[in-house]
C-alpha positions as CSV (number, residue, x, y, z in Angstrom):
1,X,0.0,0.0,0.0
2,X,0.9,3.8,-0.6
3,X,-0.6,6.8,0.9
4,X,-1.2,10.0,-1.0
5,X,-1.9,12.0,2.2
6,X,-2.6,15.5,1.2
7,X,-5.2,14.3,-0.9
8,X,-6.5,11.7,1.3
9,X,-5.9,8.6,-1.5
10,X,-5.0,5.4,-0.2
11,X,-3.5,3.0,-3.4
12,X,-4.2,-0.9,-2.4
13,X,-2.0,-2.9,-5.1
14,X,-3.7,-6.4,-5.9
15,X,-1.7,-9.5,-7.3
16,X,-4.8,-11.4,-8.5
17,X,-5.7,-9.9,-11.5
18,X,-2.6,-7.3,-10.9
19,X,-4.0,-3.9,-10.1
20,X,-3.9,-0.6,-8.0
21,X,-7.3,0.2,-6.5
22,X,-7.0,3.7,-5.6
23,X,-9.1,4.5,-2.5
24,X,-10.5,7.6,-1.0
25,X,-9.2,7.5,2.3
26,X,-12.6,10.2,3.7
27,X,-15.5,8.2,1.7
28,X,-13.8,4.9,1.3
29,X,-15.2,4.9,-2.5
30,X,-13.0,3.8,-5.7
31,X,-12.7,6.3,-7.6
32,X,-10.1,4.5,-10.2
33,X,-8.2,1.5,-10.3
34,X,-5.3,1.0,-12.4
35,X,-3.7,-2.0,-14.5
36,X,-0.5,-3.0,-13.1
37,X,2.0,-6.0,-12.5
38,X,0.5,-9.0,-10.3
39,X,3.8,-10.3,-8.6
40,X,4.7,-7.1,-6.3
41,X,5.3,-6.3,-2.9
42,X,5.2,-3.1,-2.5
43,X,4.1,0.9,-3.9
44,X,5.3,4.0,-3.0
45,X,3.8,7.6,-3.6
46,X,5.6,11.1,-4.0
47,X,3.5,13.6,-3.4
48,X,5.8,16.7,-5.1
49,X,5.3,15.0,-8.6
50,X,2.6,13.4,-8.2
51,X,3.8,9.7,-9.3
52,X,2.9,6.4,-8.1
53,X,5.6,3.6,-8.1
54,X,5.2,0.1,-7.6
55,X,7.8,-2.9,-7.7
56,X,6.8,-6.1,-9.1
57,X,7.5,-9.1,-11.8
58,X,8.6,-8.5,-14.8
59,X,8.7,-4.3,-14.5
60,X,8.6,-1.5,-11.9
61,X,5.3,0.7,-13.2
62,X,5.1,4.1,-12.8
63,X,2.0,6.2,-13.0
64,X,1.3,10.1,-12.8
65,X,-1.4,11.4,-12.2
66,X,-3.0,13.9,-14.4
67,X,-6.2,15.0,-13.2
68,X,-9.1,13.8,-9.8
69,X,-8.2,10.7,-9.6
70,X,-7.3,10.5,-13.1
71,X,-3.6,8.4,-13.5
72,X,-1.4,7.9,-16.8
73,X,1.3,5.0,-16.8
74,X,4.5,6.9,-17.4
75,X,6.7,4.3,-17.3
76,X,7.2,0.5,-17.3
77,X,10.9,-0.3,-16.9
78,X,12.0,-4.2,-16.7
79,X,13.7,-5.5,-13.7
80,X,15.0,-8.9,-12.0
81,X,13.4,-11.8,-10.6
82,X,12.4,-11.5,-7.3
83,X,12.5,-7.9,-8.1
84,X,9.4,-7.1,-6.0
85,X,10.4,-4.2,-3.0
86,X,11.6,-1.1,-2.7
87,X,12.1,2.7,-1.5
88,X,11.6,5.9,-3.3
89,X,14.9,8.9,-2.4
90,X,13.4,11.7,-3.3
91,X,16.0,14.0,-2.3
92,X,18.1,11.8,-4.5
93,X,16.2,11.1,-7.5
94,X,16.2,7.5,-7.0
95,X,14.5,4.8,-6.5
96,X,16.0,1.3,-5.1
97,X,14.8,-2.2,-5.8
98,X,15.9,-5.2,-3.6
99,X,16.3,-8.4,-5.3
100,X,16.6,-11.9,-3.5
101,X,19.4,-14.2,-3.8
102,X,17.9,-16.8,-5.9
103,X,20.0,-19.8,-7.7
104,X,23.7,-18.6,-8.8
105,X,22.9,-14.5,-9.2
106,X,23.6,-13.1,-6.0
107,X,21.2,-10.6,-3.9
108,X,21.6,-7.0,-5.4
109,X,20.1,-3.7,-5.4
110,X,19.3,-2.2,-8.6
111,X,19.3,1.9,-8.8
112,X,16.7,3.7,-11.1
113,X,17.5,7.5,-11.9
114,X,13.9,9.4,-11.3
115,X,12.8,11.3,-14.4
116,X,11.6,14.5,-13.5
């Protein structure tokens, strides 16, 4: 889950069919819910530009949003297996994915620049 608190949206990712259910956190209505990747573990919101980021199998998905409750996929970038959490840096415009040790690769991090 993700929290967009100034404008009181909670996002819910589901694996089963793979979405974001985007909640309003007064009314507990659903406005929206969005496509996404099944496998994932986790989602992360920044409020300054607006974007939603969640980690999963195959990609990390990114969406903006660009109007109430209204959100555009911005981005769809591949990662690793196991690929599936991870932390937003704003302050350094990146975005970290963990991935499990799993068979012969070892456990890494991978580093994604933010696009402003």
């Amino acid at each position: 889950m993700a929290f967009d608190e100034p404008d009181h949206r909670l996002f819910v990712v589901a694996r089963d069919p793979g979405k974001v259910i985007v909640l309003d956190s007064d009314s507990g209505k659903i406005p929206n819910a969005l496509p996404c990747v099944g496998d994932t573990d986790d989602a992360v919101f920044d409020p300054g530009p607006k974007r939603l980021y969640v980690a999963g199998l195959p990609s990390l998905n990114v969406f903006e949003l660009r109007g109430p409750n209204r959100f555009r996929q911005i981005g769809q970038v591949p990662t690793s297996f196991h690929a599936i959490t991870g932390v937003l840096v704003p302050q350094l415009n990146r975005y970290y994915v963990a991935v499990n040790h799993h068979g012969d690769p070892p456990a890494q991090v991978q580093i994604y620049e933010v696009v402003p």
